[in-house]
MOPAC internal coordinates of N, CA, C and O (Angstrom, degrees):
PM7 1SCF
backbone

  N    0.0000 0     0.00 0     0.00 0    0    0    0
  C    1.4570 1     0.00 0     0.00 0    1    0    0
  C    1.5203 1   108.57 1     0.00 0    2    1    0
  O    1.2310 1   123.02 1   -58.50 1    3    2    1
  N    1.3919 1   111.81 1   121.50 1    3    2    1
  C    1.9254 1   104.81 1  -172.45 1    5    3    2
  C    2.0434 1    93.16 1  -104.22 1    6    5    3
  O    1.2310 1   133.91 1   -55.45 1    7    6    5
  N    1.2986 1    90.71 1   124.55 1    7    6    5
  C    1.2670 1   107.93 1  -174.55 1    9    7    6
  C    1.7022 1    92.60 1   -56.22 1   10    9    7
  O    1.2310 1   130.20 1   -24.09 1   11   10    9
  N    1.3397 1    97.94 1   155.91 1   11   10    9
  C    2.0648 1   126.18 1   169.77 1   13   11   10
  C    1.3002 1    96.69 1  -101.43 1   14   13   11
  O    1.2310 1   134.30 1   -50.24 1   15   14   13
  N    1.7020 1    89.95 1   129.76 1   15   14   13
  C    1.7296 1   117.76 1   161.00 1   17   15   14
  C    1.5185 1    95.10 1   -27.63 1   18   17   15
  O    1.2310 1   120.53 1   -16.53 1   19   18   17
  N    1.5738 1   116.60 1   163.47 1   19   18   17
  C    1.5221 1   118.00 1   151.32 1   21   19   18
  C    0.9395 1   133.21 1   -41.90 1   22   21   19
  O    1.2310 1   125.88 1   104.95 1   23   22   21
  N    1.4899 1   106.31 1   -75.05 1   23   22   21
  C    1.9560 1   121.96 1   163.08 1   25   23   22
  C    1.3972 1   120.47 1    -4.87 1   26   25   23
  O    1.2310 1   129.41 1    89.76 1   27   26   25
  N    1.9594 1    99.46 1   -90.24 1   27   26   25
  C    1.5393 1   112.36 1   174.59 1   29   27   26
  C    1.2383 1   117.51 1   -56.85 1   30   29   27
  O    1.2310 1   113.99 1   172.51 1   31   30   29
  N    1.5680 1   128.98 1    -7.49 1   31   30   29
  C    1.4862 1   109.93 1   161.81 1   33   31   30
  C    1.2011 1   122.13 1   -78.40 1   34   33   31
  O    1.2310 1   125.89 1   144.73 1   35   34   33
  N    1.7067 1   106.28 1   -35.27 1   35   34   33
  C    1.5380 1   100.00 1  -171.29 1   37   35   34
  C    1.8433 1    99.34 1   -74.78 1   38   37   35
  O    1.2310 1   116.41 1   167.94 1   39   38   37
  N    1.1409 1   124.43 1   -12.06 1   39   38   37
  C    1.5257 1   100.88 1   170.89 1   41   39   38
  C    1.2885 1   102.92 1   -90.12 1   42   41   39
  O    1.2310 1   120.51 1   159.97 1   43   42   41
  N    0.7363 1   116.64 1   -20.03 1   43   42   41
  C    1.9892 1   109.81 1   179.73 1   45   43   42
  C    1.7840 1    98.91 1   -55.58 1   46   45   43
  O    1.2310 1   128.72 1   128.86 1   47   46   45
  N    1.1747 1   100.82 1   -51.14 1   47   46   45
  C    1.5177 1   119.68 1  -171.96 1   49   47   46
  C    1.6440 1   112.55 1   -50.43 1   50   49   47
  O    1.2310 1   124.68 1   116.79 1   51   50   49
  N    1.6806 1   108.63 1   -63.21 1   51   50   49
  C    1.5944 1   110.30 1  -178.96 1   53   51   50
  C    1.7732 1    92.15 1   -65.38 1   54   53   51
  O    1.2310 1   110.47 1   134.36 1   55   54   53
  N    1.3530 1   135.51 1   -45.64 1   55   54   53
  C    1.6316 1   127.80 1  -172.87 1   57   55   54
  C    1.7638 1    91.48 1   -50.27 1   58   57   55
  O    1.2310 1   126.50 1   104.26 1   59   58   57
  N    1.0654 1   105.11 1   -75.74 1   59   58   57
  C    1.6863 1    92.24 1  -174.98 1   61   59   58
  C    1.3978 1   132.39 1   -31.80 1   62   61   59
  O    1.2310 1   118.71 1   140.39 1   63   62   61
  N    1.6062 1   120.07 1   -39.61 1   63   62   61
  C    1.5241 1   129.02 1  -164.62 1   65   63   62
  C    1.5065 1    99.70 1   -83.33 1   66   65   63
  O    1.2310 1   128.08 1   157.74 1   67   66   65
  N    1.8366 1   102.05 1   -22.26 1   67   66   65
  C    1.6322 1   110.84 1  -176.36 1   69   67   66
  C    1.5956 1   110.37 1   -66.43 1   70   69   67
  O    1.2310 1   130.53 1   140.44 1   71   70   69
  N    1.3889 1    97.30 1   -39.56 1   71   70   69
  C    1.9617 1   107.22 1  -175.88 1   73   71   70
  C    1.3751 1   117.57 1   -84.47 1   74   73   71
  O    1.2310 1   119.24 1   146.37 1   75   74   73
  N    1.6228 1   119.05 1   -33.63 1   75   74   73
  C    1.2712 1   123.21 1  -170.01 1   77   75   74
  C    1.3743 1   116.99 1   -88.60 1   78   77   75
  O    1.2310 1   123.59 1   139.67 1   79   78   77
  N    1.4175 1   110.71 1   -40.33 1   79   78   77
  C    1.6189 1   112.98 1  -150.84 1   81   79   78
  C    1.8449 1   102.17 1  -113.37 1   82   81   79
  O    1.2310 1   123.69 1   -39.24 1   83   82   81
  N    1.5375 1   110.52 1   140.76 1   83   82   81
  C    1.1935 1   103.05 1   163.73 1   85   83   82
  C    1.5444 1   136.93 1   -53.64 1   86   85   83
  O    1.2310 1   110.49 1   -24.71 1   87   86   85
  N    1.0638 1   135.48 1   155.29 1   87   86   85
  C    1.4799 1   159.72 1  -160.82 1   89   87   86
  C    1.6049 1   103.64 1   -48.00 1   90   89   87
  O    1.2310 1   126.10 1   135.33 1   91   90   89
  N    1.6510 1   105.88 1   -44.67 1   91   90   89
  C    1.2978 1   112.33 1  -174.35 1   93   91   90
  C    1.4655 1   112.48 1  -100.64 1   94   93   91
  O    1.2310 1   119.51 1  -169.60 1   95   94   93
  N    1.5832 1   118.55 1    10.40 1   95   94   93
  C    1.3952 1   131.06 1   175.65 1   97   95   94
  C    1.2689 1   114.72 1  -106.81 1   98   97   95
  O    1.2310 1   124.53 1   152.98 1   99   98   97
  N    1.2792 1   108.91 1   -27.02 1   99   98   97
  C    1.5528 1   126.52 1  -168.49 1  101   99   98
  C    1.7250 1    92.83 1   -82.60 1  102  101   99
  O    1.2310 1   119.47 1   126.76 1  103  102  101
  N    1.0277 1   118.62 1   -53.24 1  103  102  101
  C    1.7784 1   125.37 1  -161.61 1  105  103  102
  C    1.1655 1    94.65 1   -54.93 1  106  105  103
  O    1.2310 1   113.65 1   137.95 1  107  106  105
  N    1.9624 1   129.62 1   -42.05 1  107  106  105
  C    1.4165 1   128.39 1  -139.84 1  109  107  106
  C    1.9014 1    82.39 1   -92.11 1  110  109  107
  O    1.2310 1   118.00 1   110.68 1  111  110  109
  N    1.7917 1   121.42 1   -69.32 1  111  110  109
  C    0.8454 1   125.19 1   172.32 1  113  111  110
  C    2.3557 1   132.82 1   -28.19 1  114  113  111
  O    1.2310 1   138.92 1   120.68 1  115  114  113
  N    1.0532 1    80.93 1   -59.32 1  115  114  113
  C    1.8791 1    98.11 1   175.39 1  117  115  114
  C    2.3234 1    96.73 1   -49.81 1  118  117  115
  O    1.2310 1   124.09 1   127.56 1  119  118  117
  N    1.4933 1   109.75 1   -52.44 1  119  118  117
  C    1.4343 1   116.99 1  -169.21 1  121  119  118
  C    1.9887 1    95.36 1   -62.70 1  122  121  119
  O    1.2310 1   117.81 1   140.09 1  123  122  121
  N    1.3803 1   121.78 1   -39.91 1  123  122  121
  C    0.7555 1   152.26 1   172.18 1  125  123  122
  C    1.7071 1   106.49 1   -40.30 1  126  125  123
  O    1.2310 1   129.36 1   123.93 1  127  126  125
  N    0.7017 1    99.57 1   -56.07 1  127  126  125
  C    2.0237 1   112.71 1  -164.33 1  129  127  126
  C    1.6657 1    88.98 1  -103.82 1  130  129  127
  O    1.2310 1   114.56 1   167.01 1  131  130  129
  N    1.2326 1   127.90 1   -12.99 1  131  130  129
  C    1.5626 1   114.00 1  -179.97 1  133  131  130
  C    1.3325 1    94.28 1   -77.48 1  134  133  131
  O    1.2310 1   124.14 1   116.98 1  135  134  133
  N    1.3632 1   109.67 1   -63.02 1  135  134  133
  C    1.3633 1   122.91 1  -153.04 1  137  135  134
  C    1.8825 1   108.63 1   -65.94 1  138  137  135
  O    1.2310 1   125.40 1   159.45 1  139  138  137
  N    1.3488 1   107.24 1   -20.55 1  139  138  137
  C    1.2471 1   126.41 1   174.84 1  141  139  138
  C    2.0254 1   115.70 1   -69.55 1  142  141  139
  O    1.2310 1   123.89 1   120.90 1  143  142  141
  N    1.1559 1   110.13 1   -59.10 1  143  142  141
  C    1.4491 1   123.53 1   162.67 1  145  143  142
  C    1.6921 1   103.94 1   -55.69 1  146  145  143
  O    1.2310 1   117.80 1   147.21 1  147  146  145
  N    1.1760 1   121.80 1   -32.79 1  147  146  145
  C    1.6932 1    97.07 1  -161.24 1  149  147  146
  C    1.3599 1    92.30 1   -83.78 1  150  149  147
  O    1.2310 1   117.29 1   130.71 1  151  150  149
  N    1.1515 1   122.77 1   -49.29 1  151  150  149
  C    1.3922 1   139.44 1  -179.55 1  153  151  150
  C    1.6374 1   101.91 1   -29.13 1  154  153  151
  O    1.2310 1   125.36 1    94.54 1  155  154  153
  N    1.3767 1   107.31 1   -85.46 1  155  154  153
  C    1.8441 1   122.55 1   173.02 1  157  155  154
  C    2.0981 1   102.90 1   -42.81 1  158  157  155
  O    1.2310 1   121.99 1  -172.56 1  159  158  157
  N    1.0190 1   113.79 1     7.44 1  159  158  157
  C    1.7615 1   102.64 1  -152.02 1  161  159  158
  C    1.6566 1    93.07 1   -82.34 1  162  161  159
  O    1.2310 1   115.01 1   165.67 1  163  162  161
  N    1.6475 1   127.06 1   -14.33 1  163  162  161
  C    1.1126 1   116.30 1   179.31 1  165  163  162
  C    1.7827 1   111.02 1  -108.05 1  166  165  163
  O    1.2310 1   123.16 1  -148.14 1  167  166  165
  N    0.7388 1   111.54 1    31.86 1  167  166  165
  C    1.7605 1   102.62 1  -137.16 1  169  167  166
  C    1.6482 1    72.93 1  -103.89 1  170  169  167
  O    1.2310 1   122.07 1   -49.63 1  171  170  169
  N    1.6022 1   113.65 1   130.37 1  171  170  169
  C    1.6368 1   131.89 1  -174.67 1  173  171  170
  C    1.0827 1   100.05 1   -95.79 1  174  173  171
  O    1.2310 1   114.11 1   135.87 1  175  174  173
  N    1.9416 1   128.76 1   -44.13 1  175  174  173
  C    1.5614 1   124.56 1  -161.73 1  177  175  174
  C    1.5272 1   111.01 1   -51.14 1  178  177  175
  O    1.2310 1   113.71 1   -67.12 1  179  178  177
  N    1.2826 1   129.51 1   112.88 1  179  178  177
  C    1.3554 1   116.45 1   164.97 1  181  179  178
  C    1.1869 1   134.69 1   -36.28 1  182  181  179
  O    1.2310 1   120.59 1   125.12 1  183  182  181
  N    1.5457 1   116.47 1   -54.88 1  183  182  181
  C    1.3697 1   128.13 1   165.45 1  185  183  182
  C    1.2466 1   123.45 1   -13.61 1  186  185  183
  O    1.2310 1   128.64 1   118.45 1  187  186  185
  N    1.8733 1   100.97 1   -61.55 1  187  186  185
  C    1.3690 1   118.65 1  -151.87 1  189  187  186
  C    1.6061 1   102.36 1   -82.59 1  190  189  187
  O    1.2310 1   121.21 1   152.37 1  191  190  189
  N    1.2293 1   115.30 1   -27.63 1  191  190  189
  C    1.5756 1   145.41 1  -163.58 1  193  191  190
  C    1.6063 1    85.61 1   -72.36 1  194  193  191
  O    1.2310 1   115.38 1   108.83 1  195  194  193
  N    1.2501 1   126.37 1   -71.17 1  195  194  193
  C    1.4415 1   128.51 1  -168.93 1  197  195  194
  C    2.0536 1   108.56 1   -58.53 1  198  197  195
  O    1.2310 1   125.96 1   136.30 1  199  198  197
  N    1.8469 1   106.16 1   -43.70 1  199  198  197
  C    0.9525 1    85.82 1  -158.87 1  201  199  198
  C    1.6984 1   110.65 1   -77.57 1  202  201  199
  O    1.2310 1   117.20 1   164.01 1  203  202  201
  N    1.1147 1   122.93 1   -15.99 1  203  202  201
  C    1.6016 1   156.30 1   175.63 1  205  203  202
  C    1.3227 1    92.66 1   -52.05 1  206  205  203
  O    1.2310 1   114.97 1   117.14 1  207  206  205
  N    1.5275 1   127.14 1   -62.86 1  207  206  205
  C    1.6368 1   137.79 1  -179.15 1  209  207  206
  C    1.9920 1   110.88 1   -54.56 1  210  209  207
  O    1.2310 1   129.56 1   141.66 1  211  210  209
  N    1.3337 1    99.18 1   -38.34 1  211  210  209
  C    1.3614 1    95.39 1  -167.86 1  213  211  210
  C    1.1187 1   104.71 1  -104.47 1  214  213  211
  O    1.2310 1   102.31 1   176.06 1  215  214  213
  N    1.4432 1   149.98 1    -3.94 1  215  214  213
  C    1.0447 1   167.14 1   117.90 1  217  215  214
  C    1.9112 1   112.68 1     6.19 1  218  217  215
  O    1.2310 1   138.08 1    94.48 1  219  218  217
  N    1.8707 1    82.56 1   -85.52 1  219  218  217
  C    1.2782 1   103.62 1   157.20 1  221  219  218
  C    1.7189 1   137.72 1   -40.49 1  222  221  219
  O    1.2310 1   129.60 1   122.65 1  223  222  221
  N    1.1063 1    99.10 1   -57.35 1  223  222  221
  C    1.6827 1   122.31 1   161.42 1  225  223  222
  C    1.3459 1   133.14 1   -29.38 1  226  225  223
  O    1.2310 1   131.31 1   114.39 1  227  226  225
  N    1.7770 1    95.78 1   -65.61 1  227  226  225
  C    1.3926 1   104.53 1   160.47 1  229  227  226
  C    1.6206 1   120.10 1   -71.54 1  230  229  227
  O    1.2310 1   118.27 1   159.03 1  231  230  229
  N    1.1831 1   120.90 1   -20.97 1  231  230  229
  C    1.4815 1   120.41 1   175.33 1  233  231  230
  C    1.5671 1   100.47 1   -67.10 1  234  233  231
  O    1.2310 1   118.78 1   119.55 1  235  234  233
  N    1.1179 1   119.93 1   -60.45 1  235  234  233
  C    1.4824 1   127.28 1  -171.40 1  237  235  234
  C    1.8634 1   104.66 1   -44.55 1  238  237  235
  O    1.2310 1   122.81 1   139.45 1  239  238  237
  N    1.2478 1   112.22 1   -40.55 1  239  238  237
  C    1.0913 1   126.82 1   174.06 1  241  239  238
  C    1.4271 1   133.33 1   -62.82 1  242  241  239
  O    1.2310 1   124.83 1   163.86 1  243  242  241
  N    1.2729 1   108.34 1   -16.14 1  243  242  241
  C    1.4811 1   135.80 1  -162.06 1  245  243  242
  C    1.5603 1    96.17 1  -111.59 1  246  245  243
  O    1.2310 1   119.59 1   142.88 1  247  246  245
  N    1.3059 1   118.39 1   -37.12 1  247  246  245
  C    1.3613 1   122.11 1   168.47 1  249  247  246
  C    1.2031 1   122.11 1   -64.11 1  250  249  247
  O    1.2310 1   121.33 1   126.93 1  251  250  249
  N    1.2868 1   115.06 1   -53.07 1  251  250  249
  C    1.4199 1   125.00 1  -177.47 1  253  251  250
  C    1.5897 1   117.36 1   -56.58 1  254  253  251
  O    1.2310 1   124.64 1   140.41 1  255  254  253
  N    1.2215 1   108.69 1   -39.59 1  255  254  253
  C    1.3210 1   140.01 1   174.09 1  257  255  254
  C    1.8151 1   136.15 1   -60.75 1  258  257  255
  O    1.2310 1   132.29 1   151.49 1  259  258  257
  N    1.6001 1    93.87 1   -28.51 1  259  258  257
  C    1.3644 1   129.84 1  -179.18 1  261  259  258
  C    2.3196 1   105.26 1    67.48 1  262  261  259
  O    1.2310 1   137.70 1  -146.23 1  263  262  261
  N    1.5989 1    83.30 1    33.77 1  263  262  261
  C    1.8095 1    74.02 1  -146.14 1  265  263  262
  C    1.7209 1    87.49 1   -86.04 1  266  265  263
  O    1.2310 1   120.85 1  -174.05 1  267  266  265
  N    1.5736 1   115.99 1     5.95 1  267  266  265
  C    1.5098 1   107.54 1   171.98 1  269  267  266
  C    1.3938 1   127.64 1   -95.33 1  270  269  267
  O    1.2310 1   122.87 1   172.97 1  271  270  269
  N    1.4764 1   112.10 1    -7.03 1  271  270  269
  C    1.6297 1   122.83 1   164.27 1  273  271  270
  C    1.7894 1   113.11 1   -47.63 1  274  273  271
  O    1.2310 1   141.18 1   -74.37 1  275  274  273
  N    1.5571 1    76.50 1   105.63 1  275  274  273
  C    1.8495 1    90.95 1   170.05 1  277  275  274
  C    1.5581 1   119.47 1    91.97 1  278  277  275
  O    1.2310 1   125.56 1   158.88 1  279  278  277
  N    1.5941 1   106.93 1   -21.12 1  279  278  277
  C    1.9092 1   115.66 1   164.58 1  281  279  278
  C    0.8718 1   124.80 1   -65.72 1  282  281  279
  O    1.2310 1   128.40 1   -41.84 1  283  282  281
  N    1.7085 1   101.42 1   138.16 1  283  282  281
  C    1.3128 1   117.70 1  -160.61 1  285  283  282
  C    1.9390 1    92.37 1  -102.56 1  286  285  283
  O    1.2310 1   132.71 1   -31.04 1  287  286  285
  N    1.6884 1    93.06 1   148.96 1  287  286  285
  C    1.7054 1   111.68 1   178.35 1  289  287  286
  C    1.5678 1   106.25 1   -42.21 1  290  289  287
  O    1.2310 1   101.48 1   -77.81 1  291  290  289
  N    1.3055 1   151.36 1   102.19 1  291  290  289
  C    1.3777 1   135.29 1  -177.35 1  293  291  290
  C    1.8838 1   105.51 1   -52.89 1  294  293  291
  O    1.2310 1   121.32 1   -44.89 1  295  294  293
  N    1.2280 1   115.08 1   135.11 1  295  294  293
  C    1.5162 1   131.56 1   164.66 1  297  295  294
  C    1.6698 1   112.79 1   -18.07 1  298  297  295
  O    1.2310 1   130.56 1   110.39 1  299  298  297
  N    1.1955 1    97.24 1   -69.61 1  299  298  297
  C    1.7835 1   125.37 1  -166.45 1  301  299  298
  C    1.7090 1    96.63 1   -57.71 1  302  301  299
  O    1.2310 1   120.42 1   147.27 1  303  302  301
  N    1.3867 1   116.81 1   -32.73 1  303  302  301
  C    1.4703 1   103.94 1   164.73 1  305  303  302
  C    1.3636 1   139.64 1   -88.82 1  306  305  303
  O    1.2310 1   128.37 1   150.43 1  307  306  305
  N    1.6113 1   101.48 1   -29.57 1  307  306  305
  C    1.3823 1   104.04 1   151.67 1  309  307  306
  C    1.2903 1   146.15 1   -46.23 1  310  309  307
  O    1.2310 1   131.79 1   136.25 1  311  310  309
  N    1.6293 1    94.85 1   -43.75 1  311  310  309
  C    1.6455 1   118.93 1   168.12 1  313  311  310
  C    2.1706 1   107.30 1   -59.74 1  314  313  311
  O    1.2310 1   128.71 1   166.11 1  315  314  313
  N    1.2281 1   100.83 1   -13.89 1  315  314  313
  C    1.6935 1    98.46 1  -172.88 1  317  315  314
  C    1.3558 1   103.56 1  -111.56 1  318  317  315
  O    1.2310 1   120.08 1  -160.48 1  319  318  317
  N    1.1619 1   117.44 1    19.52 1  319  318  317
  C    1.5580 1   115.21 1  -173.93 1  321  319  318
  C    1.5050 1   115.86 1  -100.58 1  322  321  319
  O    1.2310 1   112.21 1   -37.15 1  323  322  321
  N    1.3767 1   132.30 1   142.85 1  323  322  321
  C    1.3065 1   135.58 1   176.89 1  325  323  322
  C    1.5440 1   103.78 1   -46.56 1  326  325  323
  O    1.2310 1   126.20 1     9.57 1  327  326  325
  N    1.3152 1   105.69 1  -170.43 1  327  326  325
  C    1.6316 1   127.90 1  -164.62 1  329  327  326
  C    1.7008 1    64.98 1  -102.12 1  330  329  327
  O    1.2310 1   113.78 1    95.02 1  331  330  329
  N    1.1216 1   129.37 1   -84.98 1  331  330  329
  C    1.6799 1   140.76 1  -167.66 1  333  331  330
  C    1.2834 1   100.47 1   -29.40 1  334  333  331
  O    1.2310 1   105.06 1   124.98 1  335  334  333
  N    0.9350 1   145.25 1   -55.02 1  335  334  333
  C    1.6167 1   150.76 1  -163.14 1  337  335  334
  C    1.5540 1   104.14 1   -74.77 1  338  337  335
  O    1.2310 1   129.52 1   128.10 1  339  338  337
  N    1.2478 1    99.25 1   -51.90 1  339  338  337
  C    1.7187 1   102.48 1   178.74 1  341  339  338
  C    1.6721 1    97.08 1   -50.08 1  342  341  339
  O    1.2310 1   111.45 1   108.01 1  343  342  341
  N    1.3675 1   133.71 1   -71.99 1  343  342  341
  C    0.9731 1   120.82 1   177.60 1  345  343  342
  C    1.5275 1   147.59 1   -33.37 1  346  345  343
  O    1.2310 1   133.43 1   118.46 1  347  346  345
  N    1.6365 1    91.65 1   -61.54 1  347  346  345
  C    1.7127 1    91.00 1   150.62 1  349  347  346
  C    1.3990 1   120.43 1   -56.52 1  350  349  347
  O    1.2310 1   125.86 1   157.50 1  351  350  349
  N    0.9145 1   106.35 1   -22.50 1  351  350  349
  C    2.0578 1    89.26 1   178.66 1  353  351  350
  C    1.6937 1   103.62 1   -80.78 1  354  353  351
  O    1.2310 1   129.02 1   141.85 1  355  354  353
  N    1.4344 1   100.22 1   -38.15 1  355  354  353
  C    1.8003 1    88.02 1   173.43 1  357  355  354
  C    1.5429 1   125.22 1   -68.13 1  358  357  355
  O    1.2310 1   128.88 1   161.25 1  359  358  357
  N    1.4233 1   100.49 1   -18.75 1  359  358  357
  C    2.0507 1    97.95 1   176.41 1  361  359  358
  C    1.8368 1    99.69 1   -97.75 1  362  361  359
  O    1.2310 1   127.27 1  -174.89 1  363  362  361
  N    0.9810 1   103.62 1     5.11 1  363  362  361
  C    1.9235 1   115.10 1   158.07 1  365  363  362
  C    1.5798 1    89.93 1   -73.86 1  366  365  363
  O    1.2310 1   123.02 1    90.87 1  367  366  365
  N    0.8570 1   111.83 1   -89.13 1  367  366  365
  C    1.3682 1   121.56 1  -149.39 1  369  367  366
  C    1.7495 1   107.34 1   -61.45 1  370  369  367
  O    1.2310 1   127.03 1   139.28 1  371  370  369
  N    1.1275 1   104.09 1   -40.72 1  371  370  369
  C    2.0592 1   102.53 1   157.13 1  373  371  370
  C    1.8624 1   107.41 1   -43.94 1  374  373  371
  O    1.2310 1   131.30 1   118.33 1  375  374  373
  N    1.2227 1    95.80 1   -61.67 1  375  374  373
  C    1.5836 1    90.14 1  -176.70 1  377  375  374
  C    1.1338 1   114.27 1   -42.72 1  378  377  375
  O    1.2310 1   111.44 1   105.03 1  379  378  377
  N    1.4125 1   133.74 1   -74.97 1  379  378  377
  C    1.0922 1   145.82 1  -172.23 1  381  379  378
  C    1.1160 1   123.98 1   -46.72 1  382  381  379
  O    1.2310 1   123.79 1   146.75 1  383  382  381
  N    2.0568 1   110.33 1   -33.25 1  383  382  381
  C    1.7609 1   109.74 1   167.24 1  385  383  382
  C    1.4033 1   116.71 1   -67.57 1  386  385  383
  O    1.2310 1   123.95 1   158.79 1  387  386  385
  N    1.7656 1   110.03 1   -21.21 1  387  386  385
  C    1.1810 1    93.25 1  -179.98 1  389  387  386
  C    1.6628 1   111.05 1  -117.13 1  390  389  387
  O    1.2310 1   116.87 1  -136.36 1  391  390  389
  N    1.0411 1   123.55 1    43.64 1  391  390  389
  C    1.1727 1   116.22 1   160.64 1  393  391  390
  C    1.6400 1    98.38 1  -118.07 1  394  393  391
  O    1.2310 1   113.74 1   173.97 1  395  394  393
  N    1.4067 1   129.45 1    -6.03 1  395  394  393
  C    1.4824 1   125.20 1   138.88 1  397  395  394
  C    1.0774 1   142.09 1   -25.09 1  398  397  395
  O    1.2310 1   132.66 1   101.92 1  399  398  397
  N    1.7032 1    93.15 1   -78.08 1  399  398  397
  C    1.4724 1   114.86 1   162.66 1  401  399  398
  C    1.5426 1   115.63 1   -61.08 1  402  401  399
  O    1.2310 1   111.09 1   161.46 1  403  402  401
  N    1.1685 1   134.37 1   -18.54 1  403  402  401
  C    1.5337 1   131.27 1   176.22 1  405  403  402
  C    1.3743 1   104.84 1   -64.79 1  406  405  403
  O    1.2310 1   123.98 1   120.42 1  407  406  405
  N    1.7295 1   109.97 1   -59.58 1  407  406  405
  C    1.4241 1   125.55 1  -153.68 1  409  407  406
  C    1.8428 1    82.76 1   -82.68 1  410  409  407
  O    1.2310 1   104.97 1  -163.94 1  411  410  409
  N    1.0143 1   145.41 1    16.06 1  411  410  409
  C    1.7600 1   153.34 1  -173.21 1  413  411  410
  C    1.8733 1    94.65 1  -109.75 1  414  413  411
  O    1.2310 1   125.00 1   129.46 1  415  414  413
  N    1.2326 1   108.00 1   -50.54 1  415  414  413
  C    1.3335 1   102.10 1  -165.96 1  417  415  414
  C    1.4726 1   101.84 1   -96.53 1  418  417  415
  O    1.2310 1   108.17 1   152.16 1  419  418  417
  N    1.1042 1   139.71 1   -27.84 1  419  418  417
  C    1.5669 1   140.89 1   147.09 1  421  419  418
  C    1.3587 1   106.06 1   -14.58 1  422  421  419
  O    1.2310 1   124.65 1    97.80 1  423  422  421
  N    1.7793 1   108.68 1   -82.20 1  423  422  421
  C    1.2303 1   117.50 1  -154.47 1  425  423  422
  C    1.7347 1   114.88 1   -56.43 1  426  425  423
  O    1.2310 1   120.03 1   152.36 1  427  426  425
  N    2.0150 1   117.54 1   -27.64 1  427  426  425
  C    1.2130 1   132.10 1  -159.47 1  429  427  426
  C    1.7187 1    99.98 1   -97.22 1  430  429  427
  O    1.2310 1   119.07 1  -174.70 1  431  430  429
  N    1.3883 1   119.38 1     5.30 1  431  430  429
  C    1.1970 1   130.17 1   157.94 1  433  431  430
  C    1.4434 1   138.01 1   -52.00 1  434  433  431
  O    1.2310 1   120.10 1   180.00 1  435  434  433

C-alpha cells in the first residue's frame, strides 16, 4: 500500500465521509479530521508523519469498504494512546451517545 501525500488524503477522507456516512456522522467526523490534520500540520518526526498517514488511510479504507460497521477499537491501540487521545475518544463516544439518545427521543415524539 504506497501511502497518500497529506493533502489528497485529507480530501479522499472528507469525499469518503461525504459518500459513506450520514449527515449527522459526517459533520461530527469531517470537524474531526480538520482539527486532526491542523494539529499533525507541523509535526517533523518521520515516524509519527508516516504512522499518522497510514492510520488515516486505512480508516479511509474501511469506509469505503463498509468493513468498519460494528468494529470494535483493537486493545493494542488503546493501550498506545496518549492520556489526550484517551480523552478525545471518550468525548467521541459522549457525542455519539447523545446524538442517539436525541435522534431516540425525536423518533418517540
Amino acid at each position: 500500500m504506497a501511502l497518500l501525500p497529506p493533502i489528497p488524503l485529507y480530501r479522499r477522507l472528507l469525499r469518503t465521509h461525504r459518500k459513506h456516512l450520514p449527515k449527522e456522522m459526517r459533520l461530527l467526523g469531517d470537524e474531526y479530521i480538520k482539527s486532526e490534520f491542523r494539529a499533525h500540520r507541523n509535526i517533523e518526526n518521520p515516524v509519527h508523519i508516516i504512522g499518522f498517514l497510514t492510520e488515516w488511510q486505512m480508516y479511509a479504507q474501511k469506509l469505503e469498504g463498509d468493513l468498519w460497521l460494528g468494529e470494535k477499537i483493537d486493545s493494542g491501540k488503546i493501550d498506545k494512546m496518549s492520556d489526550q487521545q484517551l480523552g478525545q475518544l471518550y468525548e467521541l463516544m459522549q457525542a455519539i451517545q447523545k446524538r442517539d439518545q436525541d435522534g431516540g427521543n425525536e423518533e418517540s415524539s
